[in-house]
C-alpha positions in Angstrom: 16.5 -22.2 7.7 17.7 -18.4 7.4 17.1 -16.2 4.6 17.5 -12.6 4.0 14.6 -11.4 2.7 13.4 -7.2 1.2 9.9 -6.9 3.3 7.6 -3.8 2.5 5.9 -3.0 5.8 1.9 -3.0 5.8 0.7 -3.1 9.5 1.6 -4.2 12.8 -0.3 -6.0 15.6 0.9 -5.8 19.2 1.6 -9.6 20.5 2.2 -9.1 24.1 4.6 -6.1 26.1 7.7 -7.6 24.0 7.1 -8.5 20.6 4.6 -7.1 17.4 3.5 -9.0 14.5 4.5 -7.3 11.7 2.2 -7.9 8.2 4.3 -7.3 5.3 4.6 -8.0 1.4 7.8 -9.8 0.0 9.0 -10.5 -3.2 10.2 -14.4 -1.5 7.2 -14.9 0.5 4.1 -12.6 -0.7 1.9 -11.3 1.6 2.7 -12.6 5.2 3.2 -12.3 8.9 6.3 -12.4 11.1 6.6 -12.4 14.6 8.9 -9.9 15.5 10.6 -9.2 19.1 10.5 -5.1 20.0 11.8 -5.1 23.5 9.4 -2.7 25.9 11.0 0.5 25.1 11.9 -0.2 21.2 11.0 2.2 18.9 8.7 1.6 15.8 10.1 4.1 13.3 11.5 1.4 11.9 7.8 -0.5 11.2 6.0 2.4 9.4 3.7 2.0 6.7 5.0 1.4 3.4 9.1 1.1 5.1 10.9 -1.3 2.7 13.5 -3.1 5.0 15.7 -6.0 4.8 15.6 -8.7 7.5 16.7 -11.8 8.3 13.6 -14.6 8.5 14.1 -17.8 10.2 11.8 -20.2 8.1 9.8 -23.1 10.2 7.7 -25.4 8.1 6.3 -26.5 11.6 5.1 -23.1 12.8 2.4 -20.7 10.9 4.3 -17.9 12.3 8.0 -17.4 11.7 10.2 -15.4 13.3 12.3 -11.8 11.7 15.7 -10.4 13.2 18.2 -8.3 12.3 16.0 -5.6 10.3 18.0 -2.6 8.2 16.4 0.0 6.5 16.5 -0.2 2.9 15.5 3.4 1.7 15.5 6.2 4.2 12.0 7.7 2.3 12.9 11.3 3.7 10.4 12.6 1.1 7.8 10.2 2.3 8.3 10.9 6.0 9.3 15.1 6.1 5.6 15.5 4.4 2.2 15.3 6.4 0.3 14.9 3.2 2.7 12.1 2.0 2.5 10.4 5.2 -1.2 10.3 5.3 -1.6 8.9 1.9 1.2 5.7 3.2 -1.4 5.0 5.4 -3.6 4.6 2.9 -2.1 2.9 0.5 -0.5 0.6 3.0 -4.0 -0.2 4.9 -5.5 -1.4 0.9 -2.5 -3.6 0.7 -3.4 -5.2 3.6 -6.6 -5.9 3.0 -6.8 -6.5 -0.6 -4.3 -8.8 -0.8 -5.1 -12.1 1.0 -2.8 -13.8 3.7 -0.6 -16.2 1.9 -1.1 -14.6 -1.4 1.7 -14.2 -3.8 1.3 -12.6 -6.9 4.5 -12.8 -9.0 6.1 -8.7 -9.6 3.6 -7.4 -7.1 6.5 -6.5 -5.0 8.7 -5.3 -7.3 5.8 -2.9 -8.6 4.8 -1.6 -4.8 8.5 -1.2 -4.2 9.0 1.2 -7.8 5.7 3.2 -6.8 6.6 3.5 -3.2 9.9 5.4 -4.7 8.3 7.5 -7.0 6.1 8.6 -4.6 8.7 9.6 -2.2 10.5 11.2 -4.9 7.8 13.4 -6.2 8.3 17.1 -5.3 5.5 18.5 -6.7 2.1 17.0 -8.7 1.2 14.2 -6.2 -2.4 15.0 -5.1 -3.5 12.3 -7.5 -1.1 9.7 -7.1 -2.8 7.3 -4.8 -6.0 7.3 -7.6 -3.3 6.1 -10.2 -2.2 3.9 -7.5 -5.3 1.6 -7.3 -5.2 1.9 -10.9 -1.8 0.3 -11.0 -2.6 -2.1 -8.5 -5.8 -3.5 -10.0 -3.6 -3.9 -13.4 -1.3 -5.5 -10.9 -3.4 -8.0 -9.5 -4.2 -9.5 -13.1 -7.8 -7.4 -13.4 -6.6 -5.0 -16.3 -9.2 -2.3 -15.8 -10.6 -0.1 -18.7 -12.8 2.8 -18.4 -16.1 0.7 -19.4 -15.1 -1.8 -16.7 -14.9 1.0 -13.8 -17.8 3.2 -15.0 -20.6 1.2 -13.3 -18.7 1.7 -9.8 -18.2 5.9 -10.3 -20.9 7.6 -8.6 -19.9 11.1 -10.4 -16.7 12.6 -11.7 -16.6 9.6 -14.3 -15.1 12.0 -17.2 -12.0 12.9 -14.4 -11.6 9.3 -14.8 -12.0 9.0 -17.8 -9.2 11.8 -18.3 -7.0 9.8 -15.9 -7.2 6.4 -17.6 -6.6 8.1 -21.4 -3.3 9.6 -20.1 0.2 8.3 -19.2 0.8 8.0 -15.2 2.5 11.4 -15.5 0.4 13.1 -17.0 -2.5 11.7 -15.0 -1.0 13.1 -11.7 -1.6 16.3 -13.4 -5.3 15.9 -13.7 -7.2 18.9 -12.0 -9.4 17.7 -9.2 -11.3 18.9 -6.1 -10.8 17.4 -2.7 -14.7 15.9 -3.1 -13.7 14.8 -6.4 -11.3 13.1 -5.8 -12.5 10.9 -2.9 -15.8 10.2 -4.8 -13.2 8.4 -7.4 -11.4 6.5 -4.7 -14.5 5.2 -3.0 -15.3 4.1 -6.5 -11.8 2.4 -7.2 -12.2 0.9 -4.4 -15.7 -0.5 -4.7 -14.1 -2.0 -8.1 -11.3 -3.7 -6.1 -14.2 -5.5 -3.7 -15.9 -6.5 -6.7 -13.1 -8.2 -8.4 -11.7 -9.1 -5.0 -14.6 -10.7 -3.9 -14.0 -9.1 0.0 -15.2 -6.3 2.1 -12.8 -3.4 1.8 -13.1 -1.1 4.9 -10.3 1.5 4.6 -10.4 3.5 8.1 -7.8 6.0 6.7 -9.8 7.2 4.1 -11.8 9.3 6.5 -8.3 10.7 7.0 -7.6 12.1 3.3 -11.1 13.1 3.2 -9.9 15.8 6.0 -6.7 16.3 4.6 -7.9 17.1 0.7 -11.4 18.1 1.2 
């Protein structure tokens, strides 16, 4: 069976000279994998972190791996994508997704709520140094886990009153937190030990060495 199905992209694997298999999250099918043909000279613009695209997936109860054609963007993200800064923090976010959220997974609005923060981020002109901090935030409340201040403290090394600041405030007014570069990857290193705990897995996010160059 076909269906059309809104897939927000996480990571790709190569599968051979012809074909990649593209992780992704989906408000039909949750976190899951499709085997997608490239052709040797395709580009991969379209399979960026965080892209939200629309694609037609040929469903096979006998095969663990199904099959995506026909793939549209949905959103062009030029605000994402024309900003180095922006670009580095898709990675990211996008490389947590994929390995806080387990294969198979499907927690109900998740996508919805990836797909409204994606947006907001790209539309963001100013203020967005402290988004992906609110991010985890988000995506822990997301995931069922409902964090409060007493329930993060034990994970924060240092800076726990920045995040105490943070959680007090609206989203918006979060992003407007003042915080050093170190400061603020001491608190993602802590958000993200939270995640492992609650998650019961090893997070290793490789791009974080990435925003540590980037913000210091």
């Amino acid at each position: 069976m076909k269906r059309s199905a809104s897939l927000i992209v996480l990571n790709h694997t190569r599968f051979g000279e012809n074909s990649v298999v593209l992780h992704t999250l989906s408000r039909e099918y949750g976190r899951r994998s499709f085997l997608v043909r490239t052709g040797r000279k395709a580009g991969m613009a379209m399979f960026l972190p965080l892209n939200i695209v629309e694609a037609t997936v040929s469903e096979n109860p006998k095969a663990t791996l199904w099959t995506a054609t026909g793939f549209n963007t949905l959103y062009p993200l030029n605000g994402i994508r024309s900003n180095v800064g922006k670009n580095s923090m898709t990675l990211f976010i996008s490389e947590v997704l994929y390995r806080v959220i387990k294969d198979g997974a499907n927690e109900e609005g998740l996508f919805d709520w990836c797909e409204r923060e994606i947006l907001t981020l790209d539309a963001l002109e100013s203020d967005w140094s402290n988004f992906h901090i609110l991010f985890l935030l988000g995506l822990a409340v997301a995931l069922g886990f409902s964090p409060t201040f007493p329930d993060v403290a034990p994970f924060v090394r240092e800076h726990a009153d920045k995040l105490r600041e943070i959680m007090a405030k609206e989203p918006a007014e979060g992003l407007l937190v003042p915080l050093s570069g170190p400061a603020r990857n001491s608190l993602l290193e802590s958000l993200l030990k939270y995640l492992e705990h609650h998650t019961e897995s090893a997070i290793n996010v490789r791009s974080l060495a990435v925003l540590r160059e980037l913000y210091g």
